[in-house]
N, C-alpha and C positions, 0 to 999 in steps of 0.2 A: 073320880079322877083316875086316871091310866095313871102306867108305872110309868110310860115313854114318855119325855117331854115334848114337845111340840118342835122346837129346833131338829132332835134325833128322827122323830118321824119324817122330818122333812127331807134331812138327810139321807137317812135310809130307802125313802123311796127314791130318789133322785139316783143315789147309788147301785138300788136295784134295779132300776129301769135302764139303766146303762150297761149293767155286768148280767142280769139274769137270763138265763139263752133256756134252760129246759127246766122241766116243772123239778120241786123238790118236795118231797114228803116227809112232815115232821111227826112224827108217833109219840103219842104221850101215854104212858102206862100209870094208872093211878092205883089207888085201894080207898075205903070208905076213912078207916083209920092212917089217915096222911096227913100230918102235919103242911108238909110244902106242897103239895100237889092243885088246891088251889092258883096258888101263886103263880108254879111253873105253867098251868096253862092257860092262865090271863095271860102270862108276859108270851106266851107263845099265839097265844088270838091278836094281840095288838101287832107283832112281826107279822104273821100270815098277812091280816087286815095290809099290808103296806105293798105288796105284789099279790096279783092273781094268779104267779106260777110258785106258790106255797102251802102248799095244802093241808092241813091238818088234821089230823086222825087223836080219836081217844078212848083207850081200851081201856079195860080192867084189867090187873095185873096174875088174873086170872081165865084169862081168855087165852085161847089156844092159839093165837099169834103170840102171846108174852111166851107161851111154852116154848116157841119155835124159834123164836130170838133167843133165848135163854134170859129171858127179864131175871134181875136178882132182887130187884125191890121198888119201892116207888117211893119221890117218882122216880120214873127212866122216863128222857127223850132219845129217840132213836132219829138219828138222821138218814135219808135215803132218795133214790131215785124213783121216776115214777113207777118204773119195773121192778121195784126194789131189788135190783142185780147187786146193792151194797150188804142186803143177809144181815140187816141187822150189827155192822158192824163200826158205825161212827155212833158210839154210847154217851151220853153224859147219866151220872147217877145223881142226881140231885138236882135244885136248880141251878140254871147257865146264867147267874146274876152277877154283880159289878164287876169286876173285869173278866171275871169267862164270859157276860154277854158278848166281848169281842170276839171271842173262840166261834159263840152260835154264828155269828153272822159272817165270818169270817166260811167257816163250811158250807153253807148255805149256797154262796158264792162259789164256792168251788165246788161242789157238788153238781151246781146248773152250768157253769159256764165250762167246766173240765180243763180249767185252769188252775193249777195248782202252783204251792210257793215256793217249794223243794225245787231245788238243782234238776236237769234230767240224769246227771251221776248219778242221784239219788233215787232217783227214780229208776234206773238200771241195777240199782244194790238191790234195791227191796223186790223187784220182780223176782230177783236170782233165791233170794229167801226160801229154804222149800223146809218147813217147818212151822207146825201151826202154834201160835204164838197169841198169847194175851197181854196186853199193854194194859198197865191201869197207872193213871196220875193224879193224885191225891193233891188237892185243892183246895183254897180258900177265897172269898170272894173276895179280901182286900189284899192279894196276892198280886203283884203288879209281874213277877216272874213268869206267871202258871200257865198261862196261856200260851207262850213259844212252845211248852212243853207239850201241852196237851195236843196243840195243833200237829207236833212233828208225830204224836201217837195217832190223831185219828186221818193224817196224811198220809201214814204207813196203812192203815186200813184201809185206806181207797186204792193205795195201789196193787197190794196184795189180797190176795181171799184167804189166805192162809192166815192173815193176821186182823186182832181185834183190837181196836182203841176204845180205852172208857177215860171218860174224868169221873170221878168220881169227888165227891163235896164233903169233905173231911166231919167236918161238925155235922152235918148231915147223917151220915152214914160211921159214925166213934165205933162201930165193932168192927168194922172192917179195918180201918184206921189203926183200932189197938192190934188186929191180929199181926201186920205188919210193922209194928212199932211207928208210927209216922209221930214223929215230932215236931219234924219241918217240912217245910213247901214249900216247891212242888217234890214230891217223893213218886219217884218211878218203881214201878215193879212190873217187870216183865217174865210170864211164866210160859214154862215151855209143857203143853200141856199134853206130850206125848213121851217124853223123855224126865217130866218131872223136876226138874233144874229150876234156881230162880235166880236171875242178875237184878240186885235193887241198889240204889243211887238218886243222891237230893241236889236239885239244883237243877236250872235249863243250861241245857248243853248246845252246844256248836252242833249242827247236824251231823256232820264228820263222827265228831263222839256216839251220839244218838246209835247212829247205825254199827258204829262196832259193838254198841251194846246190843243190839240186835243179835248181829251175828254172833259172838257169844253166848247169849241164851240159846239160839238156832244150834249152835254146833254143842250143847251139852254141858256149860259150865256153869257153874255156881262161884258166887260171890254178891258181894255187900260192900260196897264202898263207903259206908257211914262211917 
């Protein structure tokens, strides 16, 4: 029995056949001792399965493309274009399951069809961004929040090459989790990874917000809104 149920694949193909314009490549970084890494790439063989312009790729997290991405653990799915002109920059660390599955297919979408759900404001802020920036969004799978959030991080990745979006799967991944203190979700933390500053803050924000947190980490400042 698949994870998908029989209505959602229906949907999803129907949806994909409508929105998907160019191929999208999904990278799955595994290791032998992975608890989720099975899971993450069944639920990623049944998506591919649903369009022919989805492709799937599965490395060891050991392979010198993980090096070249900067894989930090598995699993990692990396989303990208067929040219991967995206560098490894739209990250999930863990699996993309019940409501971040909306996040996967949500980029997927925007990925092929280069239709995206940000404002063009917004789109004009984040080009202007000239600082290389790590987004990471700490997540839960019955998180009904986490996904606005995740989506505005790996949105700012696609527009910028300077900037990197992860979700990252809280229970998944608890050292990363405890290094940042994350109690709650979705917990943002944005690092500025040339000036060393960190802006972190809980909750989905109004894009507006989003972006001045951007800018902030961008221009050098430090704070914690918890």
């Amino acid at each position: 029995m698949g994870l998908l149920r029989e209505e959602d694949r229906k949907f999803l193909t129907e949806r994909f056949d409508k929105i998907l314009k160019e191929e999208v490549k999904a990278l799955i970084f595994r290791e032998e001792e992975c608890k989720h890494c099975d899971d993450t790439e069944a639920l990623l063989k049944e998506v591919a399965e649903l369009s022919n312009l989805i492709k799937l790729e599965t490395y060891s997290v050991q392979d010198e493309k993980a090096r070249n991405y900067e894989v930090e653990g598995a699993p990692t799915l990396i989303l990208t274009d067929a040219e991967e002109e995206l560098n490894g920059r739209v990250v999930f660390l863990g699996t993309p399951m019940g409501y971040e599955f909306t996040t996967l297919v949500k980029d997927i979408m925007m990925i092929s069809s280069h239709h995206l759900e940000i404002t063009n404001e917004a789109i004009n802020a984040l080009s202007e961004i000239d600082a290389n920036l790590k987004i990471e969004v700490y997540v839960t799978p019955t998180c009904p929040y986490c996904p606005s959030a995740v989506m505005l991080a790996h949105q700012a990745a696609m527009v910028n090459e300077r900037i990197k979006g992860v979700m990252i799967e809280a229970s998944q991944f608890p050292q990363k989790a405890e290094k940042w203190g994350v109690m709650g979700v979705p917990h943002t933390v944005i690092q500025n990874l040339e000036k060393g500053n960190t802006v972190q803050f809980i909750g989905s924000y109004p894009e507006k917000f989003f972006l001045d947190f951007l800018k902030d980490a961008a221009e050098g400042k430090e704070f914690d809104t918890r």
